[in-house]
N, C-alpha and C positions, 0 to 999 in steps of 0.2 A: 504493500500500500504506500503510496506515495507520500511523502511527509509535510505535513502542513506546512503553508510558507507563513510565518508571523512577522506581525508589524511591528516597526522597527522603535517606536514610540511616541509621546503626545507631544505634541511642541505649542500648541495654543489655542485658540477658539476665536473665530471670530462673529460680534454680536450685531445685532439688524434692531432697529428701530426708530420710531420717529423723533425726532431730534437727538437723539445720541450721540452726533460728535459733542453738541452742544456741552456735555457731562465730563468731558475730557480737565477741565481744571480738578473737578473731584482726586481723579488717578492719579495726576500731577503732585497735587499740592499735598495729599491728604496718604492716598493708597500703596504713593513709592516708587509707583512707575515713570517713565519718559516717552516723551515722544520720539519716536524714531524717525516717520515718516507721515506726512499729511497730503492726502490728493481732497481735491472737490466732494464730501461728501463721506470719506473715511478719513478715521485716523487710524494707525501702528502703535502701537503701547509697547518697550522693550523692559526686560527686566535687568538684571545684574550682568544675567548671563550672556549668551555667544547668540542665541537666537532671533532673527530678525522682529519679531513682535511674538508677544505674549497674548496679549490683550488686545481686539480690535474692535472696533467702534464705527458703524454704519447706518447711515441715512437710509430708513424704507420703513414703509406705511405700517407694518404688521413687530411685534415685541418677538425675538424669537432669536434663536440661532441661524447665522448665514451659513457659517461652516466649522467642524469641528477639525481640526487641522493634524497631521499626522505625518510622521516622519518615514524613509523607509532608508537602508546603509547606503545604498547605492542605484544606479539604474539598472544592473542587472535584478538586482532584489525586488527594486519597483514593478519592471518588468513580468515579474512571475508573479509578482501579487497581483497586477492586472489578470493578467491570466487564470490566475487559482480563481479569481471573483469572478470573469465571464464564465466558467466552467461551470459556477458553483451557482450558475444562475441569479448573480447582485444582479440591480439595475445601474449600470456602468453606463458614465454619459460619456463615456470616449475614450480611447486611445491616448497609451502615453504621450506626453508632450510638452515643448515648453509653455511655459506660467508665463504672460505678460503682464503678471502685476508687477508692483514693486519689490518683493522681495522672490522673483522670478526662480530658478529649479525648471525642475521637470518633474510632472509627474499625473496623474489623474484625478476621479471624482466620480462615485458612487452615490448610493441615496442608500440608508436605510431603515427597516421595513414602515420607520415611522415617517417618514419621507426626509428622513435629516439628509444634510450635504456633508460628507465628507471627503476633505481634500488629502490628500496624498505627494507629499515633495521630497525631491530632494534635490541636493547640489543648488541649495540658497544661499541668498545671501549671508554670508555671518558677518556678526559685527565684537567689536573688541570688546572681549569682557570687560566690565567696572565692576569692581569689588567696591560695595559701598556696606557700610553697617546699617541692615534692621531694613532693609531693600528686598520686596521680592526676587528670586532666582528664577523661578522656573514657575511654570500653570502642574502643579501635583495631578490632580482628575478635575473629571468634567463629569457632575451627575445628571444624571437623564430620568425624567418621568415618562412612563409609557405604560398602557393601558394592555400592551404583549408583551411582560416579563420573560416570561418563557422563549418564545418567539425572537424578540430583539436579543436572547443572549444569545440562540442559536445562531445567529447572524452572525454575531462578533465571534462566537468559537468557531463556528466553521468554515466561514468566507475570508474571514480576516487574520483567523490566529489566536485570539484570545483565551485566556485562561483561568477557571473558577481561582480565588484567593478565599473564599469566604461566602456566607450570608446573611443576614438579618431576619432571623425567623422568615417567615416565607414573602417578606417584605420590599427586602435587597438583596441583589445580588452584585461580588466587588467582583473585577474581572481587570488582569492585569495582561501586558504586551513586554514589561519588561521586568527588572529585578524589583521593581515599586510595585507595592501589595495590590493597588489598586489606581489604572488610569481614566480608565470609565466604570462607575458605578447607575447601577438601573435601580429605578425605583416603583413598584405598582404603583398606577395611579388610573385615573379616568381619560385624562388625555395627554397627547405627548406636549411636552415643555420642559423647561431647563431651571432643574430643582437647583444647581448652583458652579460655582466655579473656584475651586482652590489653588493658592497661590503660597510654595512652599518656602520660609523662611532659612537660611543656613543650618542655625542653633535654638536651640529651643530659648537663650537670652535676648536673640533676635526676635525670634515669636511673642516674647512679651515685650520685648519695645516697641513693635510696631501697634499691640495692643494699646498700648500709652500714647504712642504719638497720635492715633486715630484721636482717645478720649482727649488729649489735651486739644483740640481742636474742635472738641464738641459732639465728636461723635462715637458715641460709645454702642457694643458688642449687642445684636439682639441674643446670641446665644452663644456662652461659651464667657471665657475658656474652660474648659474641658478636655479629658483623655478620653477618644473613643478607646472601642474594645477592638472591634475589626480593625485593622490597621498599625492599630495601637499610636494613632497621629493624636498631637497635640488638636485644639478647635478654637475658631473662634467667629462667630460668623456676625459680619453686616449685610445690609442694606443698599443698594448703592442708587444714587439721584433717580437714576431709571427703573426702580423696581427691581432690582438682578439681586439675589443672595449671592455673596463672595464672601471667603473665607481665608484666613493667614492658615498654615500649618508646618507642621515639621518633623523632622524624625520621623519619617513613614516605614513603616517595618518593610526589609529587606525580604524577600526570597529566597529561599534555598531550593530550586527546583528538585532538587533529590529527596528530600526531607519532609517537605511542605505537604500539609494533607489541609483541605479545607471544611470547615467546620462552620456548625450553624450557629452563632449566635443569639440568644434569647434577646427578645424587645423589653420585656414585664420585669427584667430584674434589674434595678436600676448601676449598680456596678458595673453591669457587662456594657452600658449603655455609655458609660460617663467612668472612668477607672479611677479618676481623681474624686467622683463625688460634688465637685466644685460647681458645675455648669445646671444641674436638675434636667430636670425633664425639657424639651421645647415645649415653649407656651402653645395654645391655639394660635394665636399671631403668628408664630413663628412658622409652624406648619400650612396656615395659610398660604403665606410668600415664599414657602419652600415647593408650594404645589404650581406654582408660575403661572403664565398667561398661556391658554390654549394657543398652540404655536401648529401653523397647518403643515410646515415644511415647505423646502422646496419647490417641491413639482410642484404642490397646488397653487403657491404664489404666482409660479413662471406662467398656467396654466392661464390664473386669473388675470395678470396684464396681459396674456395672448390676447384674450378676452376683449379687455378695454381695448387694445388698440383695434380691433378690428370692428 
């Protein structure tokens, strides 16, 4: 049997909504990020590290994910992932190739089964790491609401490569691409949208200073800090101007693919939930704006301005 080709890992998210550059002082001033690059209607948000954007920021009528972004080692590696996903019957919008955005690669663009975009690159731009203290480094995961738990994990383990790390009673499921416990996590819900987006700190003294520098500015944690159990990552989660839950984290428990067995996690016992005890339960509020805006994907947006224009 042919051995699954896996993706190579997350490199960042880019988000859609109406006025959302607009929000771009927030990232700046507040969240740690920079701007790397600005065209007519996006921005580029970079982190500490080598990668061209972290965080992106785009103009469009509907609240939602434009694209979930994704690394792969090279073009031959690209190449066979293309391949493994026409095989495996994804809805592939095309043939590798170059990217004429700004931070250009090569590489593709799939949908999945919730109609999300995701991009596929490699041989981007990099840009010179800044080591700065209490800065975010890197986008840790990207969680997903969806209403085909089962379904959308299927997709990610079989098309793409992913692998169980874990569960959440029958709630969550963590699903990792590299030595990080978890880069996409699913979550049951009624429709698909984007429960949140973590941004991992170097050191857990990082993690709590960037907690501080949020509050001395007035904007203090809807939930957290806290130690999950799955992951075993620090927590701390905001709000951001546009309604988005973001989250600081750190220390994400490493992999041992040899060792590694994954296990369910209990929701009702609050230690397994929270390991420090510190953060409690999420309020109703909090679980609210973790359930996000019915987000149609994709296809149905591309479908509906086909629409308009004609």
């Amino acid at each position: 049997m042919t051995e699954t080709i896996r993706t190579g890992g997350l490199r960042g998210i880019m988000m859609r909504g109406p006025g959302l550059p607009d929000t771009l002082p927030f990232y700046q001033d507040m969240w740690g990020l920079k701007l790397a690059h600005r065209t007519d209607g996006t921005a580029y948000l970079r982190g500490t590290g080598t990668e061209p954007f972290l965080y992106g920021l785009t103009e469009g009528d509907v609240f939602g994910i434009e694209y979930v972004h994704f690394s792969m080692p090279d073009r031959a590696s690209m190449d066979a992932l293309h391949a493994q996903a026409m095989a495996r019957g994804a809805d592939v919008l095309g043939a590798p190739a170059e990217f004429d955005d700004w931070p250009g690669g090569y590489g593709f663009e799939l949908l999945d089964p919730d109609n999300r975009r995701l991009r596929f690159r490699t041989d981007a731009r990099a840009l010179d790491a800044e080591r700065e203290w209490a800065m975010p480094r890197k986008v840790s995961h990207v969680v997903l609401n969806t209403p085909d738990m089962e379904g959308v994990q299927s997709f990610y383990e079989e098309v793409l490569g992913f692998r169980v790390s874990d569960y959440s009673a029958d709630q969550m499921v963590f699903l990792r691409c590299s030595s990080d416990h978890h880069a996409i996590a699913l979550v049951r819900a009624h429709y698909p949208s984007v429960n949140h987006v973590a941004f991992e700190l170097p050191s857990i003294d990082e993690f709590m200073r960037s907690i501080g520098r949020m509050k001395q500015k007035g904007h203090v944690p809807t939930w957290g800090p806290g130690r999950h159990g799955p992951g075993n990552n620090p927590f701390a989660y905001f709000v951001s101007p546009s309604g988005f839950v973001i989250e600081f984290t750190s220390e994400v428990q490493q992999i041992d693919e040899v060792t590694h067995e994954a296990q369910v996690w209990p929701r009702d016992v609050p230690e397994k939930m929270d390991l420090w005890m510190t953060a409690g339960q999420p309020t109703p509020a909090q679980r609210a704006v973790m359930q996000g805006r019915p987000d149609p994907g994709f296809a149905e947006l591309r479908k509906a301005n086909r629409g308009a224009a004609e």
